[in-house]
PDB file as gemmi writes it, atoms N, CA and C in Angstrom:
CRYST1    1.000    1.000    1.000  90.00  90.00  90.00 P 1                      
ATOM      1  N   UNK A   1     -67.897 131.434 -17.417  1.00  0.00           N  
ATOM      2  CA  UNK A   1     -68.913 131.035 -16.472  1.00  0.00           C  
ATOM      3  C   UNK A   1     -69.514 129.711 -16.963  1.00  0.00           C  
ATOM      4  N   UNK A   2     -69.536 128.370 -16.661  1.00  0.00           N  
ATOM      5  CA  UNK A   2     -69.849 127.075 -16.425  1.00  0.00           C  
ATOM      6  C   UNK A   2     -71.843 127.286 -16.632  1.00  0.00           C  
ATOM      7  N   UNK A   3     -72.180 127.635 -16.011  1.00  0.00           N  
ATOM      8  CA  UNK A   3     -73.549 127.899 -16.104  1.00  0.00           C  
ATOM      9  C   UNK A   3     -74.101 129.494 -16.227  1.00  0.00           C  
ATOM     10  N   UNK A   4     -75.061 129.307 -17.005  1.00  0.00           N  
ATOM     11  CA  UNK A   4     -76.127 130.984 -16.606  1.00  0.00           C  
ATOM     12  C   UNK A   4     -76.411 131.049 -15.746  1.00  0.00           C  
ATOM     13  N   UNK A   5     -76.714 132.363 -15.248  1.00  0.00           N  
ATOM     14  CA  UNK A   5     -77.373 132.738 -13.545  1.00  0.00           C  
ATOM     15  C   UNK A   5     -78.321 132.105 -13.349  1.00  0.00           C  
ATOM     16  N   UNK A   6     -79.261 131.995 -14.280  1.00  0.00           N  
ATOM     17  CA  UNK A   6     -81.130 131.807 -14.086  1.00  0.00           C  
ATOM     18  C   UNK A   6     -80.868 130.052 -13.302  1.00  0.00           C  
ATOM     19  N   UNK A   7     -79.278 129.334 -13.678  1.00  0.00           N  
ATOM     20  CA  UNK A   7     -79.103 128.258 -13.608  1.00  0.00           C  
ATOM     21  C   UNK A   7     -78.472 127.855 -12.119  1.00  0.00           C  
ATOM     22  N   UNK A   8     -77.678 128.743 -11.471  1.00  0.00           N  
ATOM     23  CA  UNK A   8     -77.254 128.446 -10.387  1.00  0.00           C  
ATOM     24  C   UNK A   8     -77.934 128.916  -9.133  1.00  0.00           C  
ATOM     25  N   UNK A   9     -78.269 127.891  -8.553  1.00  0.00           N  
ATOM     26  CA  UNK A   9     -78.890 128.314  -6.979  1.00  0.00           C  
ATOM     27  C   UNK A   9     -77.421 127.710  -5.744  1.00  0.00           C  
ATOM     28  N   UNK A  10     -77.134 128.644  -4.816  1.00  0.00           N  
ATOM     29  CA  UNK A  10     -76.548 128.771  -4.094  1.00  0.00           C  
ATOM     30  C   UNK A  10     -76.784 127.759  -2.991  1.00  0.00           C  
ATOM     31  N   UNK A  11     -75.054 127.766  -2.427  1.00  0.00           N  
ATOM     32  CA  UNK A  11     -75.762 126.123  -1.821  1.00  0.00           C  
ATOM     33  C   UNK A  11     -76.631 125.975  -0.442  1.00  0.00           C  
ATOM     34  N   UNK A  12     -76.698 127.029   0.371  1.00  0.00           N  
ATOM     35  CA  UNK A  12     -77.549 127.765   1.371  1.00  0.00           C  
ATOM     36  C   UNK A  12     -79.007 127.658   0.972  1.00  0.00           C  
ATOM     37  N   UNK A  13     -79.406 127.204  -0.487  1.00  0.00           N  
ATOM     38  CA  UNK A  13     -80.778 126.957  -0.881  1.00  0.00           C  
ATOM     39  C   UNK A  13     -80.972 125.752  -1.316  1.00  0.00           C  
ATOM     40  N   UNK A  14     -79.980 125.281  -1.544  1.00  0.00           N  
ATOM     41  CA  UNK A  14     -80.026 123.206  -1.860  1.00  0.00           C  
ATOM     42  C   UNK A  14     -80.601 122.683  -0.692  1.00  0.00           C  
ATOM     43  N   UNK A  15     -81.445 121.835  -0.696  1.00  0.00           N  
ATOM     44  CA  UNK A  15     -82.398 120.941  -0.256  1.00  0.00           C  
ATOM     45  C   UNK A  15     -82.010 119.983  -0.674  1.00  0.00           C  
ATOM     46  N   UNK A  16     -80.850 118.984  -0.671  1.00  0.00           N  
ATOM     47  CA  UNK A  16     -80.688 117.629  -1.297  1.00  0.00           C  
ATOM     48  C   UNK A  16     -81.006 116.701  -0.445  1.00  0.00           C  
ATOM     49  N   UNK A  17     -81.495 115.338  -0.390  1.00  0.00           N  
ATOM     50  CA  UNK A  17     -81.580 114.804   0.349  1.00  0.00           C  
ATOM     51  C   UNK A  17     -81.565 113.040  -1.090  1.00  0.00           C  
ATOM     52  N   UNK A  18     -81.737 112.121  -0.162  1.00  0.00           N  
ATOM     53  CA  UNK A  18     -81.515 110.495  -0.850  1.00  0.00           C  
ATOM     54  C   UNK A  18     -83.008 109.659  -0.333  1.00  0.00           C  
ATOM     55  N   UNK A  19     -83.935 109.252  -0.922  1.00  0.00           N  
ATOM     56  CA  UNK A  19     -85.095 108.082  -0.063  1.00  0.00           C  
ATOM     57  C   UNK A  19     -84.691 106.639  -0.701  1.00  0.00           C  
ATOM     58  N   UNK A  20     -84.559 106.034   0.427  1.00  0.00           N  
ATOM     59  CA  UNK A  20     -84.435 104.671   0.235  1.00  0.00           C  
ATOM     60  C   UNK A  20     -85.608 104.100   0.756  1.00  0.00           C  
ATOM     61  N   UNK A  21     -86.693 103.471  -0.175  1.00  0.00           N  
ATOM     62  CA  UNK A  21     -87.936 102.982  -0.016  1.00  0.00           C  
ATOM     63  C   UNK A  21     -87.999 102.025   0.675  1.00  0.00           C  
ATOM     64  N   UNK A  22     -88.241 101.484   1.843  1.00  0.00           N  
ATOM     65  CA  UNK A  22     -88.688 100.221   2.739  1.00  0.00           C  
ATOM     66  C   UNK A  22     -89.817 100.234   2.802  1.00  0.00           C  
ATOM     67  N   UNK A  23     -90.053  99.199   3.338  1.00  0.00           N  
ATOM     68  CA  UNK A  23     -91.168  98.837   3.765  1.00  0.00           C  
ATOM     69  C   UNK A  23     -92.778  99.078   2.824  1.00  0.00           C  
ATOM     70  N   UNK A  24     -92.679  98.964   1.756  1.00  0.00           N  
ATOM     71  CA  UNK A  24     -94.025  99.705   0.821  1.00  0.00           C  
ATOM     72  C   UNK A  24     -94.909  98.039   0.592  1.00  0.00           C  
ATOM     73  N   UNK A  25     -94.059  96.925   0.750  1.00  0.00           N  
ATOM     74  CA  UNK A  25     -94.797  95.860   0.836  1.00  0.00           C  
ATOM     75  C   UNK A  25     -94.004  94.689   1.268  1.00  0.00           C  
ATOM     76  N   UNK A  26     -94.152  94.602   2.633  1.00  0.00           N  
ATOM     77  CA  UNK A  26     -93.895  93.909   3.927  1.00  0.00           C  
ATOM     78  C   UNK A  26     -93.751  92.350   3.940  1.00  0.00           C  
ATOM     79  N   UNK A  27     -92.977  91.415   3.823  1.00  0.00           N  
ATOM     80  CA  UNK A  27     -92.885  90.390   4.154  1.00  0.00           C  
ATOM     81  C   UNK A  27     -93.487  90.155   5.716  1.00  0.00           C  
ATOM     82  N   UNK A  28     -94.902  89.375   6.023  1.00  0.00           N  
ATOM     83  CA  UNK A  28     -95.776  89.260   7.441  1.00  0.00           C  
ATOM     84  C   UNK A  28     -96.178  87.479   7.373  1.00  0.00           C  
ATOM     85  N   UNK A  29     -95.914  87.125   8.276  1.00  0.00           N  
ATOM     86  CA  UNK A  29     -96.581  85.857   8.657  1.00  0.00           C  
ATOM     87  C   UNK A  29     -97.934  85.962   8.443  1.00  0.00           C  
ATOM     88  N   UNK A  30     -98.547  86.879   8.387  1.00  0.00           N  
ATOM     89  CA  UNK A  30    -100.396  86.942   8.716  1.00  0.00           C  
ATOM     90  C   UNK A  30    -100.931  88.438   7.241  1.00  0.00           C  
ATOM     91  N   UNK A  31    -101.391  87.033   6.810  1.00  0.00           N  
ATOM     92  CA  UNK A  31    -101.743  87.860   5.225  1.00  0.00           C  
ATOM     93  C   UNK A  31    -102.775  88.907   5.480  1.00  0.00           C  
ATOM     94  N   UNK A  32    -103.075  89.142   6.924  1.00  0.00           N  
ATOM     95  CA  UNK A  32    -103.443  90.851   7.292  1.00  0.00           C  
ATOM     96  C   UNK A  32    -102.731  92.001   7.599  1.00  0.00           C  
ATOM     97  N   UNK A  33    -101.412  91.214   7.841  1.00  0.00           N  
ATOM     98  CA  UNK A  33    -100.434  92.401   8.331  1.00  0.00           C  
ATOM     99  C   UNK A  33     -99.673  92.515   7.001  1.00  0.00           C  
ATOM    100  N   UNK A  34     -99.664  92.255   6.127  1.00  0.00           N  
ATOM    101  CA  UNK A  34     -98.776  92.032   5.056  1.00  0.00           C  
ATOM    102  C   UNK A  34     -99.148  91.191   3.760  1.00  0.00           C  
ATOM    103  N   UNK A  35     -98.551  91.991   2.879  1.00  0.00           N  
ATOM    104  CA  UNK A  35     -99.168  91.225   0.937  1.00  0.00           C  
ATOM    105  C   UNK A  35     -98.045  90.449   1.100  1.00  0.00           C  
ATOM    106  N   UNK A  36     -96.958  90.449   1.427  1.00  0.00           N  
ATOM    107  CA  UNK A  36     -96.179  88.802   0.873  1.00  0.00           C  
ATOM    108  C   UNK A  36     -96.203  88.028   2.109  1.00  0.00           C  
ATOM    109  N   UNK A  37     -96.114  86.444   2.096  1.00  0.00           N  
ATOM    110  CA  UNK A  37     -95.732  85.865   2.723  1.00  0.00           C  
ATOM    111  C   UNK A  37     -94.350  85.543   3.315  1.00  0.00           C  
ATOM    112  N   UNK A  38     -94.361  84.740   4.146  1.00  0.00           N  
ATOM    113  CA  UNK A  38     -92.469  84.659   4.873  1.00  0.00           C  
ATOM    114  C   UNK A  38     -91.512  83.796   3.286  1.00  0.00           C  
ATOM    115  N   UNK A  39     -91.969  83.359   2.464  1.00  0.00           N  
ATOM    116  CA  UNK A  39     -91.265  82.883   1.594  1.00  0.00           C  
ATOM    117  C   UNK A  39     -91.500  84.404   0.493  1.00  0.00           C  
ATOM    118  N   UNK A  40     -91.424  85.272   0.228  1.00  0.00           N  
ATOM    119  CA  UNK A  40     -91.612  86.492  -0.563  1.00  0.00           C  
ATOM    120  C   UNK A  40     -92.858  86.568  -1.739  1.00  0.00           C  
ATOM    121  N   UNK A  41     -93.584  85.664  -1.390  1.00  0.00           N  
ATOM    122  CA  UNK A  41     -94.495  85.987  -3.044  1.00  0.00           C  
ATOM    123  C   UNK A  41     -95.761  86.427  -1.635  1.00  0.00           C  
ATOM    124  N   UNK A  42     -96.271  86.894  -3.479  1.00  0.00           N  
ATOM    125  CA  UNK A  42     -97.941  87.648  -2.709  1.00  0.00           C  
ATOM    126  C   UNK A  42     -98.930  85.976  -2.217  1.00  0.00           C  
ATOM    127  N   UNK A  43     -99.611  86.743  -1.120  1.00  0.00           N  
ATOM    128  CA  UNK A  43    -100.219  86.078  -0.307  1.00  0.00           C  
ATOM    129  C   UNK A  43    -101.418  85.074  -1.648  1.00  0.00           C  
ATOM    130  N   UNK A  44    -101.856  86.134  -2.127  1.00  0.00           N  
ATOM    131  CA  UNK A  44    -102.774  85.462  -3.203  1.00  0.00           C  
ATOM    132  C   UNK A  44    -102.176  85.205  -4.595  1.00  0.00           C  
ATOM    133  N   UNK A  45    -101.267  84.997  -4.773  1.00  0.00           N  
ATOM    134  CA  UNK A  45    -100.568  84.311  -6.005  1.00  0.00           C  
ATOM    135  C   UNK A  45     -99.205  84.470  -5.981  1.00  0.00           C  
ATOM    136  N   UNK A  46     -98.867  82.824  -6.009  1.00  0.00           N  
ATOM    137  CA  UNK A  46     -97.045  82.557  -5.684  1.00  0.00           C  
ATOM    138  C   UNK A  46     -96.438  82.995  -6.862  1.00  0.00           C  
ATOM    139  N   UNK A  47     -97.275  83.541  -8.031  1.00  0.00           N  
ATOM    140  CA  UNK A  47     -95.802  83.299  -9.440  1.00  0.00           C  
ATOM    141  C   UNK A  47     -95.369  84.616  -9.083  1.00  0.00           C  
ATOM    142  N   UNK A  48     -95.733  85.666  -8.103  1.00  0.00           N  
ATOM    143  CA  UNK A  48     -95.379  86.657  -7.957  1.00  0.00           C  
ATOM    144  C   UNK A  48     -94.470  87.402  -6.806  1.00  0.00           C  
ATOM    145  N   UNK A  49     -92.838  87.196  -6.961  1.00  0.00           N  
ATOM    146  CA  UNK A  49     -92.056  87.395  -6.062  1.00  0.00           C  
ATOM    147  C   UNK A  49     -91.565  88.385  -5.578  1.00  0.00           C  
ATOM    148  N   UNK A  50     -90.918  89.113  -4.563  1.00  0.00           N  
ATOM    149  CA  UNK A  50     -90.666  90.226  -4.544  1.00  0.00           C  
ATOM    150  C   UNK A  50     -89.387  90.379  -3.219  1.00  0.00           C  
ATOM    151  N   UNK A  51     -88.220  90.309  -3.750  1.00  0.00           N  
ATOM    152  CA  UNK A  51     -86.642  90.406  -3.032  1.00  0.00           C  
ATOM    153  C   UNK A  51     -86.079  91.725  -2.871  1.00  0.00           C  
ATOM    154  N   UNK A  52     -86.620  92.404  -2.295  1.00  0.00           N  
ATOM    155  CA  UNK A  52     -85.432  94.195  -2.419  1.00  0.00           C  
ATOM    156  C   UNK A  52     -85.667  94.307  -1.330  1.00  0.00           C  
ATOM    157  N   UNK A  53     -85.456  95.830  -0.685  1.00  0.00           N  
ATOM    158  CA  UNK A  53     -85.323  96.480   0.237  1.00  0.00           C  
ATOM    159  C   UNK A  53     -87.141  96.846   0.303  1.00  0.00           C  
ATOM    160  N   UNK A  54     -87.655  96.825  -0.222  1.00  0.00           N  
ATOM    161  CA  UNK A  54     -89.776  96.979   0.130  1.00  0.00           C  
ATOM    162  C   UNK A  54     -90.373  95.875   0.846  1.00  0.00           C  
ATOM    163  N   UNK A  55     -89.321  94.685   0.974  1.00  0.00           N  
ATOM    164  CA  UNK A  55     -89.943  93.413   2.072  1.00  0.00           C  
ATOM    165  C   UNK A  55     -89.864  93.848   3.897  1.00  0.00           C  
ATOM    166  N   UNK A  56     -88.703  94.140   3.325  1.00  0.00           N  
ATOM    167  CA  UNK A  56     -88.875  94.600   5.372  1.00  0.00           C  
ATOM    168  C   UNK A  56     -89.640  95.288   5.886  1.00  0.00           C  
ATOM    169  N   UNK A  57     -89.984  94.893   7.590  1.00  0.00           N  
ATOM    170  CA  UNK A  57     -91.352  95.228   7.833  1.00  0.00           C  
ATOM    171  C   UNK A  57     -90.985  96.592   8.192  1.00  0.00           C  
ATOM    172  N   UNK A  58     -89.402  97.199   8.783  1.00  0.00           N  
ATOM    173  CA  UNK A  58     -89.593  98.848   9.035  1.00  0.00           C  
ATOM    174  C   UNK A  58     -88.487  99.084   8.053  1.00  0.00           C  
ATOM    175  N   UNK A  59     -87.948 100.409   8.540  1.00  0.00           N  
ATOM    176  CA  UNK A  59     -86.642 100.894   8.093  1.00  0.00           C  
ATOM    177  C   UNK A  59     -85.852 100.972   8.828  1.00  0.00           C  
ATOM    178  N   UNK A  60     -84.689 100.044   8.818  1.00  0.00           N  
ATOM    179  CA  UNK A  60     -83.684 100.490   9.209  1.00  0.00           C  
ATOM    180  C   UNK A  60     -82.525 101.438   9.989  1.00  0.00           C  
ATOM    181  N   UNK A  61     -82.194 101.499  10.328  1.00  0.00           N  
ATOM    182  CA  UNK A  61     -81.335 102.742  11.004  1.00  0.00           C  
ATOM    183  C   UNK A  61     -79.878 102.879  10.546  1.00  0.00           C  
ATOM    184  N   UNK A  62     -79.780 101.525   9.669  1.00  0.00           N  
ATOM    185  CA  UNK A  62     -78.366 100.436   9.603  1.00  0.00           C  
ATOM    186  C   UNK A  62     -78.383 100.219   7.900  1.00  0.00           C  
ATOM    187  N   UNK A  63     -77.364 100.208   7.447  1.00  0.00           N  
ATOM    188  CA  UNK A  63     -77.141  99.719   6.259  1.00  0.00           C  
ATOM    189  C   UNK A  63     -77.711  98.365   6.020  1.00  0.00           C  
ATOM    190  N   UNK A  64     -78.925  98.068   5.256  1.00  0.00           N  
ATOM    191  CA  UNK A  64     -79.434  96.902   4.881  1.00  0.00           C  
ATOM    192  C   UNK A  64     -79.463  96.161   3.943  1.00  0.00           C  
ATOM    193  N   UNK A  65     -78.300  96.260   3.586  1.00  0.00           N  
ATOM    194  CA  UNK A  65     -77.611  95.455   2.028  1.00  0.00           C  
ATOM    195  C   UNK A  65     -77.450  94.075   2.797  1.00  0.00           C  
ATOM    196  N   UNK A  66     -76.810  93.381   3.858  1.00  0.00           N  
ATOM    197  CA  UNK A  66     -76.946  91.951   4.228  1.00  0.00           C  
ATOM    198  C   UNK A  66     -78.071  91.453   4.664  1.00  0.00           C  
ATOM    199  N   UNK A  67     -78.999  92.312   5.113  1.00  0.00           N  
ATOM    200  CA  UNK A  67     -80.298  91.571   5.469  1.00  0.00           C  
ATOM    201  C   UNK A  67     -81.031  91.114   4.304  1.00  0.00           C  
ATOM    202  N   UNK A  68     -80.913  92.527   3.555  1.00  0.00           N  
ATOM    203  CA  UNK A  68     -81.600  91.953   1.970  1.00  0.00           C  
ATOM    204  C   UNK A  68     -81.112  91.085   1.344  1.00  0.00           C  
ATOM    205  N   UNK A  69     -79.844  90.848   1.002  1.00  0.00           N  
ATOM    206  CA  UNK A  69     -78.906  89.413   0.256  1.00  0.00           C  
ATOM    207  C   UNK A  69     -79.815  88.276   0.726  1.00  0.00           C  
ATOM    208  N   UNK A  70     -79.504  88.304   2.197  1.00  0.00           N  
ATOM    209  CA  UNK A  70     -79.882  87.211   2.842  1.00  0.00           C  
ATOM    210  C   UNK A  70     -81.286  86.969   2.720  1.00  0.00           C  
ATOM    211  N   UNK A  71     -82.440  87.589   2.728  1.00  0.00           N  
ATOM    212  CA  UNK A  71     -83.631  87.378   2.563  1.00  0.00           C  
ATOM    213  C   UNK A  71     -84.394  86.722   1.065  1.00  0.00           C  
ATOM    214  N   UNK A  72     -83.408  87.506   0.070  1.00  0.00           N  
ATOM    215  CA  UNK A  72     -83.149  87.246  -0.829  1.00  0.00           C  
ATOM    216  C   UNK A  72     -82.482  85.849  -1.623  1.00  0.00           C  
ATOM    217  N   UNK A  73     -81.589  85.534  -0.945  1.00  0.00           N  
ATOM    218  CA  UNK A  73     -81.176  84.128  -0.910  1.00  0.00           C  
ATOM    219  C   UNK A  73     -82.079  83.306  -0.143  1.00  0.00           C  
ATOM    220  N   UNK A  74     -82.732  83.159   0.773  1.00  0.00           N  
ATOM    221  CA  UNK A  74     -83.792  82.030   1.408  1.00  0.00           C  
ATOM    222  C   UNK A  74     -84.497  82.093   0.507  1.00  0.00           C  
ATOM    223  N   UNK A  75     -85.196  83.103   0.049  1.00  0.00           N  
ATOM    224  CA  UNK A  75     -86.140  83.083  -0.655  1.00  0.00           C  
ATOM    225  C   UNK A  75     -86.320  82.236  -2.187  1.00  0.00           C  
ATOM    226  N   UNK A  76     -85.356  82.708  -2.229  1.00  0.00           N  
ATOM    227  CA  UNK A  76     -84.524  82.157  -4.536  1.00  0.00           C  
ATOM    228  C   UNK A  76     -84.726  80.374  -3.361  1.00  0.00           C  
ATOM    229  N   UNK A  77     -84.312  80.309  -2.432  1.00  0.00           N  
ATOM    230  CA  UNK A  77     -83.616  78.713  -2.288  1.00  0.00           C  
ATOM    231  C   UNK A  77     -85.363  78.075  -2.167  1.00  0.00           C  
ATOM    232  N   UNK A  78     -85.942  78.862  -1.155  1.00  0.00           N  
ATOM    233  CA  UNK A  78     -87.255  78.049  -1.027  1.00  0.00           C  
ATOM    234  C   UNK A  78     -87.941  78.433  -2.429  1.00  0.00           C  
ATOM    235  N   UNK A  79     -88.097  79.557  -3.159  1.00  0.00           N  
ATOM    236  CA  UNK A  79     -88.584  78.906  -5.039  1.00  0.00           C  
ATOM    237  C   UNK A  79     -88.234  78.222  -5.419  1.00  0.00           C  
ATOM    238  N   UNK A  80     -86.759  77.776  -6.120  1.00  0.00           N  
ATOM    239  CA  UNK A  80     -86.232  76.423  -5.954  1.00  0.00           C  
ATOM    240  C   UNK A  80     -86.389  75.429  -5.681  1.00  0.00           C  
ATOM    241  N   UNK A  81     -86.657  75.290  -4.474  1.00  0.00           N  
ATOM    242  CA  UNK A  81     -86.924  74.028  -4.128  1.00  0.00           C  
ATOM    243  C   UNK A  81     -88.616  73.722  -4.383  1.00  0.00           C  
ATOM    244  N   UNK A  82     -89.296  74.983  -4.049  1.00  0.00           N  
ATOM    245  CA  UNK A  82     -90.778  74.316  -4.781  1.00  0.00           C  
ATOM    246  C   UNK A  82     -90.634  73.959  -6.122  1.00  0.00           C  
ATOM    247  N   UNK A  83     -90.545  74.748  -7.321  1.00  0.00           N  
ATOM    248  CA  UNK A  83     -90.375  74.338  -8.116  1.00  0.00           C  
ATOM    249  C   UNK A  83     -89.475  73.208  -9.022  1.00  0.00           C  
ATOM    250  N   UNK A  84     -88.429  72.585  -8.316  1.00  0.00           N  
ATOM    251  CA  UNK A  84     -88.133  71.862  -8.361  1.00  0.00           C  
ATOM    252  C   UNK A  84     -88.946  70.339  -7.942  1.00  0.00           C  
ATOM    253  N   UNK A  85     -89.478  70.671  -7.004  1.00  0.00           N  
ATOM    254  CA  UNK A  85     -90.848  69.468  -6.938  1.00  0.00           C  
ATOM    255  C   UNK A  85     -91.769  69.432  -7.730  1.00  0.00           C  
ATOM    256  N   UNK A  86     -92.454  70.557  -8.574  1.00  0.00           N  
ATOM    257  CA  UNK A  86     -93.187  70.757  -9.836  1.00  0.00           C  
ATOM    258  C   UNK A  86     -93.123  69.984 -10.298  1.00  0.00           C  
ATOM    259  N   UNK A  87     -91.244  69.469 -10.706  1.00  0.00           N  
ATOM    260  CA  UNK A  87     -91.859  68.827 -12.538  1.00  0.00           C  
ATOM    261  C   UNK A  87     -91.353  67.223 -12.166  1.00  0.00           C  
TER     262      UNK A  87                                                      
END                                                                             
């Protein structure tokens, strides 16, 4: 026997399920609807960026691995380019 009894629950009692977190802090044009701005940092301080799947404003229905790349890439390009005017 692979496991003790006290150890196996039957699969008629598994509850498995997966959360993929969206939306917990929103990329918004209007620093009332949302803590980051359309370039990804917080509304009240740029050194602070934020690229995953928690920028979008809902969830999905759809696999959102290209929206995120992509949001993700504007974003790296417009830091970049500010900071590249910095120095």
């Amino acid at each position: 026997m692979p496991y003790p009894p006290a150890l196996f629950i039957p699969k008629n009692l598994l509850k498995l399920m997966t959360i993929h977190l969206f939306s917990s802090i929103q990329i918004s044009g209007n620093k009332k609807l949302g803590p980051l701005n359309e370039d990804g940092h917080l509304w009240n301080d740029d050194t602070i960026y934020v690229n995953d799947g928690s920028i979008l404003p809902d969830s999905p229905s759809v696999n959102p691995q290209g929206i995120i790349m992509a949001l993700a890439r504007i974003n790296a390009n417009k830091f970049l380019n500010r900071i590249k005017n910095e120095f």
